[in-house]
N, C-alpha and C positions, 0 to 999 in steps of 0.2 A: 528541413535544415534550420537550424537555430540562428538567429541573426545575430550580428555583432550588436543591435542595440536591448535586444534582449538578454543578453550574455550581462550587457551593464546594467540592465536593470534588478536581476539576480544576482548580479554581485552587491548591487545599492540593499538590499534584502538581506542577505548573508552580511554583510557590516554592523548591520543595524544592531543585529542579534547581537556579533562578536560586541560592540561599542556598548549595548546595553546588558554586559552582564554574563551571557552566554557561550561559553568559548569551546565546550567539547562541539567537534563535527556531527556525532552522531546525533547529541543533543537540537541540538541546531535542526537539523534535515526529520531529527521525530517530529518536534513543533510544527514543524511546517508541512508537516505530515496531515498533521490533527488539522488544522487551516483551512488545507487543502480538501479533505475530506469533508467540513464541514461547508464548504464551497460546494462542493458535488452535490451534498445533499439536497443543498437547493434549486441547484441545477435541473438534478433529476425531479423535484417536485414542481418546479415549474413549468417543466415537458408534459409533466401527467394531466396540469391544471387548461395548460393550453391545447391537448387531445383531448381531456374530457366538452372545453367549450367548442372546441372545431367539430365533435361528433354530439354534441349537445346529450350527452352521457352523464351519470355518476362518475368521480372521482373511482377512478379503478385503485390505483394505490396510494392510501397518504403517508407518509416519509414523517412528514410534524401533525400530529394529533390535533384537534380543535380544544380549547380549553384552558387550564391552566395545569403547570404540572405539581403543584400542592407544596414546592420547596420555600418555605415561608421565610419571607426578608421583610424587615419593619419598614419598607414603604407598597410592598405587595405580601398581606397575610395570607392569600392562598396561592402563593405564587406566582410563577411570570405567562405568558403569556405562550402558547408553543408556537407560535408566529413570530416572539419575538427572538428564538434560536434560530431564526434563517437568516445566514448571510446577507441578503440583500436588505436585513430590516436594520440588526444590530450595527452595520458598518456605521450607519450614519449618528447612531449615539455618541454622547461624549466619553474620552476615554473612560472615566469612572465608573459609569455604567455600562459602557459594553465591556471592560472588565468584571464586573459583578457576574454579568449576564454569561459570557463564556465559562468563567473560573468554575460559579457554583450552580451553575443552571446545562448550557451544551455539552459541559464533558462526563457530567452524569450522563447525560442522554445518551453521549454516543454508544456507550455499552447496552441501547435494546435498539439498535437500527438495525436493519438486514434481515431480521428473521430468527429466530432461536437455532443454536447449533450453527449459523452462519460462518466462512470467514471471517467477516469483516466484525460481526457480532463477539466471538469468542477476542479477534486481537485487541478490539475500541474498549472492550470492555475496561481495562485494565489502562486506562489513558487517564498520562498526568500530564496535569499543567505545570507549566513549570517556568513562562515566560512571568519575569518577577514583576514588572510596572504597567499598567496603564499606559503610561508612552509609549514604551517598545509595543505593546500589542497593537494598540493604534499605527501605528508607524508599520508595522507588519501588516496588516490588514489590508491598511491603503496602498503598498508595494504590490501585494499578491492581486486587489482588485483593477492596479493599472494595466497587469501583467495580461497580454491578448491571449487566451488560453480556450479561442473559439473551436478547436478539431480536435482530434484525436492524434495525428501525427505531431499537432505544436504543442500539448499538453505533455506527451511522451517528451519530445526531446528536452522542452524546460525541466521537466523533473529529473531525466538524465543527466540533463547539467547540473543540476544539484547535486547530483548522487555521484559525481564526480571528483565534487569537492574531499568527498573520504577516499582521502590517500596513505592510511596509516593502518596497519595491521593490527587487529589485539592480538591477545595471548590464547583467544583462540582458535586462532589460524584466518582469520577473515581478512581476505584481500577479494578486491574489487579487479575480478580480470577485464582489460581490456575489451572494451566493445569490438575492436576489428578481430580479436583473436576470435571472441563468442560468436561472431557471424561467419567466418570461418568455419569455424564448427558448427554450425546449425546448417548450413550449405555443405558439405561434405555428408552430412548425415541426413537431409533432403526430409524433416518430417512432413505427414501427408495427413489429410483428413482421416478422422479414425484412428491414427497413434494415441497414444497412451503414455503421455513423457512428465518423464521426475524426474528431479534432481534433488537427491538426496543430501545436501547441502548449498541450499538456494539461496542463503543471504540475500539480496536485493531483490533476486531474480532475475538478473541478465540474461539465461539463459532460454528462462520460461517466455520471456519477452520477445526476447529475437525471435524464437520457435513460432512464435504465435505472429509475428511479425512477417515470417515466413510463409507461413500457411495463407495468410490473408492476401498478399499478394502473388503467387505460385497459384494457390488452389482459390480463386475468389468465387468461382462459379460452385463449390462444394459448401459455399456458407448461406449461397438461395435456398437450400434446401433444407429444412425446420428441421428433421431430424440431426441432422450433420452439424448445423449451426447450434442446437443445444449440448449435443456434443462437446462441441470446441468449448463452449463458455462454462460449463459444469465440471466435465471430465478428462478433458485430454490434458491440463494442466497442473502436476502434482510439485510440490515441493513441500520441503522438510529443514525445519532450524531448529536449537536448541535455544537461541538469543530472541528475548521478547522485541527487541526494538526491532530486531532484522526482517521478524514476520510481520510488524506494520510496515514496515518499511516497505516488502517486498509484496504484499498486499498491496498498497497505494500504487506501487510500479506498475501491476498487473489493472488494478483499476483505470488507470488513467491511459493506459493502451488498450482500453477497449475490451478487457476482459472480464467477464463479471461476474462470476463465483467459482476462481481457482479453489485448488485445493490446497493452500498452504498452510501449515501448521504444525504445532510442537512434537518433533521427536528428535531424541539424538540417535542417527544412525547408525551408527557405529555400537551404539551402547543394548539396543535391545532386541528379540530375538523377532527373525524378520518372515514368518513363516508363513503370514496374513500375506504379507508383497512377493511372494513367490508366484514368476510371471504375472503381476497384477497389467508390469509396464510394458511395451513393445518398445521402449527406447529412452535412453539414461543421458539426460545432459549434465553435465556438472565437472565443475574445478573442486579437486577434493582439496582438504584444511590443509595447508604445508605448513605450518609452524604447530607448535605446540604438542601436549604430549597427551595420552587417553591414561585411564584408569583400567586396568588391564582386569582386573577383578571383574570387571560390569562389564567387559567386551560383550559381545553376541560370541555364542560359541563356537556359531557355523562360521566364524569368521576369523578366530583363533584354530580351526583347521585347517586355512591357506596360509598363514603366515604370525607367527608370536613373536611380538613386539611396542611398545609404546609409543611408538611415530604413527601419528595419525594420516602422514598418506601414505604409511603402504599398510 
């Protein structure tokens, strides 16, 4: 459960942004997306670093390359340092240059972490900065590094509480359902190890999340077991958007609960022929889009055979 002093500290975060410049919600919560993730990555290379020295091993995975990455700035001709993209190195530069270092150095990079054909590879790739000053990133950086984001349950609810703050619908139908409704319905529908669950309009991911949220405590003795356990992190988590931010979005969300190669990714459901996803899933969570209108032209056809019409929830 999220603390009241954590609640101000995320709100002191979200200000910053608004005060310096940044005022769309979704803008706001992508940035801190990027942040967040590039926080992770060091995270996760520092787990690798301190396994490899406890089992007196080679580095099994490295997350930042040794070397320099070749992107040439007149005070480094062959580049920066790939030590110097880990959060725990840039925080402590002065704004100036750990804006350099983010702007034109980490957000290239993030588009080859994960793995080719990745989640997280295919959403990073296409990641814009967009925080305008040296200040605001500093000031950001040092809010996100006060923030205790030591578990997997207080990592989830802070970014929940972010993702809270989008209270406004687009035009295409994107509403943030309630969490107690989504547990609701994740608990009515009881998934179990072995499910095979999408939603084919996942925006954040609320649902994937609860689902997974579900399984882990209901079924915790099914995730001892390396098959079932690769399961849950690979396969049993599908979703579907047509909005680039939403699939970082909803990427980060699944990341930071502990899930670590859903399958989230570009399709519009509604628009194309779904013949590949016949029974792929044992179980469908999803709030379909209730505002806005489809292109009836591009419907799926098998889909224009239940019902012809332009409202995209029925």
């Amino acid at each position: 459960m999220i603390t009241g002093e954590l609640k101000s500290q995320i709100d002191r975060i979200w200000d910053s942004f608004w005060s310096g410049g940044i005022s769309n919600p979704l803008e706001v919560i992508e940035q801190i997306t990027f942040l967040l993730f590039i926080k992770r990555l060091d995270e996760l290379q520092t787990l690798e670093e301190n396994k490899a020295t406890r089992l007196n091993q080679p580095l099994e995975r490295r997350i930042f390359p040794e070397g320099l990455d070749g992107v040439a700035h007149p005070d480094h001709p062959g580049g920066r340092d790939y030590q110097d993209f880990r959060w725990n190195r840039f925080k402590n530069f002065a704004p100036a240059e750990m804006y350099e270092v983010v702007k034109d150095h980490v957000f290239p990079f993030l588009g080859t972490v994960g793995g080719e054909g990745t989640t997280y590879e295919s959403h990073m790739s296409g990641a814009r900065f967009t925080i305008p000053t040296p200040a605001l990133l500093a000031k950001a950086v040092d809010a996100l590094d006060a923030v205790p984001m030591v578990d997997r349950d207080t990592k989830g609810d802070v970014y929940e509480y972010m993702l809270s703050k989008i209270a406004t619908a687009g035009t295409n139908g994107q509403f943030r359902t309630s969490r107690h409704i989504i547990e609701l319905m994740v608990a009515m529908m009881d998934p179990k190890p072995g499910d095979v669950i999408c939603d084919p309009a996942c925006g954040t991911a609320g649902f994937l999340v609860s689902a997974s949220e579900h399984v882990r405590t209901k079924y915790p003795e099914a995730l001892r077991d390396a098959a079932k356990n690769r399961q849950f992190h690979e396969d049993m988590f599908n979703g579907f958007d047509f909005d680039a931010t939403m699939l970082r979005i909803g990427s980060m969300n699944m990341l930071l609960h502990g899930v670590e190669q859903p399958n989230i990714r570009y399709k519009d459901s509604l628009a194309q022929e779904h013949s590949a996803d016949e029974e792929a899933y044992s179980l469908i969570l999803a709030n379909p889009p209730f505002a806005g209108s489809l292109d009836y032209e591009n419907t799926a056809k098998d889909l224009q055979q239940i019902v012809k019409t332009k409202k995209t929830e029925l």
